[in-house]
C-alpha positions, 0 to 999 in steps of 0.5 A: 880776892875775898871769898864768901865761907862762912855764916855766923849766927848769934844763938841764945842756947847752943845745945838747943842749936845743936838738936835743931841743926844737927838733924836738920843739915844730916851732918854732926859739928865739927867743932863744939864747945858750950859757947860754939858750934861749927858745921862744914856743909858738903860744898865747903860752906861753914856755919857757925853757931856762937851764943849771943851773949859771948860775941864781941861786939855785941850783935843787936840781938840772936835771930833775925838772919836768912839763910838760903839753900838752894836746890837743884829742881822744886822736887828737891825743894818739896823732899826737903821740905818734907823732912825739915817741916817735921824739925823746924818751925814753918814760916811759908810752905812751898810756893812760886814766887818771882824768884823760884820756888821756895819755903821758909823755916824759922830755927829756935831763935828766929833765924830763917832758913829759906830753901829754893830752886831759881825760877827757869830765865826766858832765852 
């Protein structure tokens, strides 16, 4: 069975990367170099940051990528937004789409980072 536990994101600046996700995710990478960085999220989901430019293969380009992290109600959704609209780059503050409620922020190098709480299912 194949498992799904790991992102891995094309950055052009790992320093840059690092002072943005470091206070953004709350936690410190658990492994960093001046090319790699690898944050382990509490539910055990890796996020890998590696410069575009040492990939092989190339990827078209750094950024482009949606991240999504869910939360458990949309007052979770506004705390976090609360504290990430002050590190992060606003695309779309809080709002009620079809799927949930959620916002969007954009990392240095253009990765989205969607935070949501799905919309409640009719019974």
């Amino acid at each position: 069975m194949r498992i799904l536990n790991y992102i891995l994101l094309a950055v052009a600046d790992i320093a840059g990367s690092r002072a943005f996700y470091t206070p953004l995710l709350g936690i410190e990478p658990v492994e960093a170099s001046s090319t790699f960085l690898l944050y382990v999220l509490p539910n055990g989901i890796k996020l890998g940051l590696w410069i575009a430019s040492e990939i092989e293969p190339a990827p078209r380009a750094a950024g482009g990528v949606e991240v999504t992290f869910s939360e458990e109600n949309d007052a979770a959704v506004d705390t976090t937004f609360a504290d990430w609209s002050g590190k992060a780059s606003v695309l779309q503050r809080p709002t009620r789409m079809d799927f949930g409620y959620t916002f969007v922020v954009a990392d240095p190098d253009g990765h989205r980072l969607r935070v949501f709480t799905p919309a409640a299912r009719p019974r």
